[in-house]
N, C-alpha and C positions, 0 to 999 in steps of 0.2 A: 334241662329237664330235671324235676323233684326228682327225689330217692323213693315219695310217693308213688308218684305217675311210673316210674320205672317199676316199682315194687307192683301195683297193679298192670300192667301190661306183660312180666312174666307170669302171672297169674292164668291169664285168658290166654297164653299160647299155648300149644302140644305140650304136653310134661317130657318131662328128658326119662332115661329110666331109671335113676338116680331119686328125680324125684316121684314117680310112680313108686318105686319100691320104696320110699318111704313113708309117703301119704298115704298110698292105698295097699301094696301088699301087705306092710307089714302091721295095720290096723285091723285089715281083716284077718289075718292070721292066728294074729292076736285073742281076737275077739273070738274068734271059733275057737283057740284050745282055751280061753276063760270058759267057754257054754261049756266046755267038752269035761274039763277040772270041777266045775261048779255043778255038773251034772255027776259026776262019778260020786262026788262026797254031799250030795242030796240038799245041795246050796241053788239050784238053779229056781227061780219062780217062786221063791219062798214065800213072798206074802200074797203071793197067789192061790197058792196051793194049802197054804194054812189061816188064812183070813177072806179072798177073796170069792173064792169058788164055792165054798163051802156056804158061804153065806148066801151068794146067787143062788146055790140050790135050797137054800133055807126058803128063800124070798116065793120061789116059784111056787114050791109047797105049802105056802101058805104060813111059814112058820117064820118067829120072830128072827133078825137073823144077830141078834145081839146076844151076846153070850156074856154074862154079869159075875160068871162063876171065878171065883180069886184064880185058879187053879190054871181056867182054858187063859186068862190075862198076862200071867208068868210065863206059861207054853207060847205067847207070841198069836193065839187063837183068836182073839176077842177082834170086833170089827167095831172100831172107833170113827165111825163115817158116819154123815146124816144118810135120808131115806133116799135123796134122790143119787148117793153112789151106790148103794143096794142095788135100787131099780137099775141102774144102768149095766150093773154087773153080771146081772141075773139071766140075759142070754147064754153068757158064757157059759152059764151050769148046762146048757141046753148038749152040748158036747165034752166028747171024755176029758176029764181033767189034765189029762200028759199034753193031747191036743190043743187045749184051750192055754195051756202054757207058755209053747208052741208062740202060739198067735198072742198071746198077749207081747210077747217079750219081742217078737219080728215087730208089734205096732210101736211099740216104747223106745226099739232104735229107730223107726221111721219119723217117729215124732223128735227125734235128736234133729237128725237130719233135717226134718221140717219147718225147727226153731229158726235156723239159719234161711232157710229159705224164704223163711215166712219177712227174715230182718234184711233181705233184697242182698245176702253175703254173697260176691263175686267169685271171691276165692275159693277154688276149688279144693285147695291143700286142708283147708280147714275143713270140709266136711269128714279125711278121714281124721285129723286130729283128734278133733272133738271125742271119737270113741274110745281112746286111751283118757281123759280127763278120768279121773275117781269115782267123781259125782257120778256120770255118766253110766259106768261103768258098774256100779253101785245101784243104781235106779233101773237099768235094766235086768240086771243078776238078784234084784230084789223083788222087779215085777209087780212094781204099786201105781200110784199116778205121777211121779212127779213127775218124769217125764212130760205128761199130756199137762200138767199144769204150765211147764216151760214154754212148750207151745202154746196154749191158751194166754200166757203175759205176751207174749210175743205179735202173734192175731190181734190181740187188744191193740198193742201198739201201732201196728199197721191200719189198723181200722179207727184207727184213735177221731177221726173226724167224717168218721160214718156213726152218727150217735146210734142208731140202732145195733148196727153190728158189736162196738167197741163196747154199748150194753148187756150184751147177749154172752159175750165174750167174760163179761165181769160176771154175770149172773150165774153163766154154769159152773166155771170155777170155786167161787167162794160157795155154790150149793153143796160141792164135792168138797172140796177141802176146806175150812171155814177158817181158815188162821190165813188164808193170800185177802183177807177183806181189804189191808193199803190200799190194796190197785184201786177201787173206791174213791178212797182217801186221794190218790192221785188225780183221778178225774175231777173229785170238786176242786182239788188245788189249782189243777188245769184252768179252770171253770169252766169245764165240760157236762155243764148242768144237764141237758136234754141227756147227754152218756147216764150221766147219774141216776135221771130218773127211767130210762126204758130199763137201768142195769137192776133198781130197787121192784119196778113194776115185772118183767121177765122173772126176775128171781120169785118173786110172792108167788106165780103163777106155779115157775117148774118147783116150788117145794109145799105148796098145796096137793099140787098130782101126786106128787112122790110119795107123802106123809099119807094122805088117802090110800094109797095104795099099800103099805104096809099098816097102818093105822095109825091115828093121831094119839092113842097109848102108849107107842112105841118111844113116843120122844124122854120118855124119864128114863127107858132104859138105856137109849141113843146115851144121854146125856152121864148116866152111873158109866159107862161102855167107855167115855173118851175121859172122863176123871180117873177112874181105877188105870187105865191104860197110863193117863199123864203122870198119876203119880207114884205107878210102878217104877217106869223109866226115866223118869225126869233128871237123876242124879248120874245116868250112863249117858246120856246125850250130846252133842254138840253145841250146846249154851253156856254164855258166857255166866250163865246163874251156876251151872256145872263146873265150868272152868275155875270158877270163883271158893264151890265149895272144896273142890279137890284142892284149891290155895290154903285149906281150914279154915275158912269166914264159913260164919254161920247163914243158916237158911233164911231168916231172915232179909241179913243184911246182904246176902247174895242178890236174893230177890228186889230186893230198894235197888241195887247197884243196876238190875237189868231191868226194872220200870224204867228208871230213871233214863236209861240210855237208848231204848223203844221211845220214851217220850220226846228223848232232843232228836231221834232221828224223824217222826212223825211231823215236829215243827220245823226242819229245817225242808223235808217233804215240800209241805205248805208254801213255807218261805219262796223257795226254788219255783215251784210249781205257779206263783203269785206273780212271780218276775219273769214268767216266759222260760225258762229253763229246764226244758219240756225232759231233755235226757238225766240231767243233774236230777231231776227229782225223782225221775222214775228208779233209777241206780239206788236214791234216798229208802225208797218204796220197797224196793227187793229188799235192803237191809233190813225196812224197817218190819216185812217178815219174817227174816232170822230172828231177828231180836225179839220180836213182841210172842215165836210161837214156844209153846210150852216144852213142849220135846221134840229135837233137831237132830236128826240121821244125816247120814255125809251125803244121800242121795238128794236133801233138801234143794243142796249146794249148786244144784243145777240152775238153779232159777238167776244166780250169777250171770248165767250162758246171755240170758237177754240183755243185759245193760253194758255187758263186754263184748258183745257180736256187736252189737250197735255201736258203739264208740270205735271198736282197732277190727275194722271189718277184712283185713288182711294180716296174712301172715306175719310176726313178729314173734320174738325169743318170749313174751308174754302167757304166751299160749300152751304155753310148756309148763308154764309155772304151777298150773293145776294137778296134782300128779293121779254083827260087828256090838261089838259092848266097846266102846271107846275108851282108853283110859287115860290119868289126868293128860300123860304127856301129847297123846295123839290129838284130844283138845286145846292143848296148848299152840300146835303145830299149824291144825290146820285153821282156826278162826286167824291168824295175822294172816297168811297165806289167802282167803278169804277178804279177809279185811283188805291186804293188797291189791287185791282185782278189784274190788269195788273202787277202791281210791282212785285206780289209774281210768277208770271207766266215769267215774267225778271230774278226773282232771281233763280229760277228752273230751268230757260232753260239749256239745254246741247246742243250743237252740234249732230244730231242725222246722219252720214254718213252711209250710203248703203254698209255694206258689199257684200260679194259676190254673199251670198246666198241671196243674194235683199230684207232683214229685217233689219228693223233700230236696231242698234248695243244694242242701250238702251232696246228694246225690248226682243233679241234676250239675253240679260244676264240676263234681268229680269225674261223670262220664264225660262232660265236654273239653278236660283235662287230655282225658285218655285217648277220645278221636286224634285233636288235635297234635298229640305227639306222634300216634300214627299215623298219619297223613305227613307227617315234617320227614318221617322215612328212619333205617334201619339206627339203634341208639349205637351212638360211638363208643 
């Protein structure tokens, strides 16, 4: 028997209580005196409470929900989203803001959780894991979307050969966040044409409604709203254009340095993506997000979670590995850190093609791995 097959078959048995208080008590433990700390010193829901709500209730009243002013930009106030994250948000003003907090931040760990779910993860140990990750950790205590964008790369991937759904999937995300447009990019690579086109036709649809509904005026201030925002913080970020200037290279040539390196990841995307190298290139794709977006917060880092659930979908010393004005060293620290998960979720990837019975192949031996060792009877 593999160290595999074994490694999955203590997964699916009873937890010991060794491992229960590892996995589960002491993630959620955790996790409550973070709400509990992040709530006393008025860190909890932060871009919820100072971008997200305030804007919904702009939306609902009819009022722009974009804030241009230098002042609200620096306070962290300004909503750098197109119309149709407005629109979506805009329920939420409909109840009190402590409450709407609340729920927003219970949906953001569900969606942790969901990521995994959504990438068929057996092991159970990892779903508390995953809560102690930074990113994670960081995206909920921040209360924005990446969380739901992690899920959403995820969904895409499952649905990767339902073109409509894996369109749908591409289309809401880059409506809400407009810097994950790769995942696209992956599709044509795929040549997941029909993906591509419901993903271009959905999208035109949900940002017509959107843009109508706040108004199609709005879009100059959308656009001033996500510039003043990028290039307040651009030089506090998690970019390697950041890492580069805190090295003293200039702006510039920071910037050539991080074209340049969105560009080889976009072509090597393509490359992967061209050859059947369905995981390899998606892993390409998530980079090629970091790299290509203007301003990168540690909660970006989530969107990792998909290309490395996917490749070491069990427990290993890996998982660990993952452990705000950033400064240079903390960007120093975490982009290799970064950088290492992507590499080892590179070196992992296989091809995963859709047999007939519509389960990935890799899955589909894996489980027939794990009957057959339990049926062989108790491991020696």
């Amino acid at each position: 028997m593999t160290a595999g097959s074994m490694t999955a078959i203590a997964a699916r048995r009873a937890p010991t209580r060794t491992e229960f208080a590892l996995f589960v008590c002491i993630p959620l433990v955790l996790t409550i005196i973070a709400a509990s700390i992040f709530h006393g010193t008025h860190l909890f829901a932060v871009n919820f409470h100072r971008e997200y709500w305030p804007a919904g209730h702009r939306v609902l009243h009819g009022i722009s929900p974009y804030l241009t002013d230098k002042a609200h930009v620096a306070a962290g106030e300004a909503f750098p989203y197109p119309a149709a994250a407005g629109v979506l948000i805009a329920p939420f003003a409909l109840i009190a803001r402590n409450v709407g907090e609340v729920v927003w931040v219970l949906a953001c760990m569900a969606a942790a959780a969901g990521t995994l779910r959504a990438l068929e993860v057996e092991d159970w140990r990892l779903y508390g894991l995953v809560f102690l990750w930074a990113p994670v950790v960081t995206a909920w205590q921040t209360a924005n979307f990446s969380l739901f964008l992690c899920l959403g790369a995820a969904l895409m991937w499952r649905w990767r050969d339902r073109p409509a759904l894996a369109g749908l999937a591409v289309a809401l995300l880059v409506s809400i966040k407009p810097f994950v447009w790769p995942l696209g990019l992956w599709l044509i690579a795929t040549r997941r044409y029909r993906a591509t086109g419901w993903a271009v036709g959905l999208g035109a649809i949900i940002n017509l409604v959107a843009w109508s509904v706040l108004g199609f005026h709005q879009i100059s201030r959308y656009l001033t709203d996500a510039s003043d925002v990028s290039g307040h913080f651009f030089r506090h970020s998690y970019t390697v254009v950041a890492l580069a200037m805190h090295a003293g290279i200039s702006r510039p040539v920071a910037s050539a340095i991080g074209v340049a390196l969105a560009a080889l990841a976009a072509g090597v995307c393509i490359l992967w993506g061209r050859r059947g190298e369905q995981t390899r290139a998606l892993t390409m794709c998530i980079a090629l997000i970091l790299l290509a977006s203007p301003v990168q917060w540690m909660h970006y880092f989530v969107l990792v979670l998909v290309p490395f659930a996917l490749t070491r979908p069990r427990l290993e010393w890996l998982w660990a590995a993952s452990s705000s004005n950033p400064a240079g060293w903390q960007v120093a620290i975490t982009l290799p850190v970064i950088g290492a998960l992507l590499y080892t979720a590179i070196q992992s990837g296989t091809d995963q093609r859709l047999p007939a019975g519509g389960k990935p192949l890799l899955r589909v031996r894996r489980r027939a791995a794990i009957s057959a060792s339990l049926a062989a009877g108790p491991i020696a």
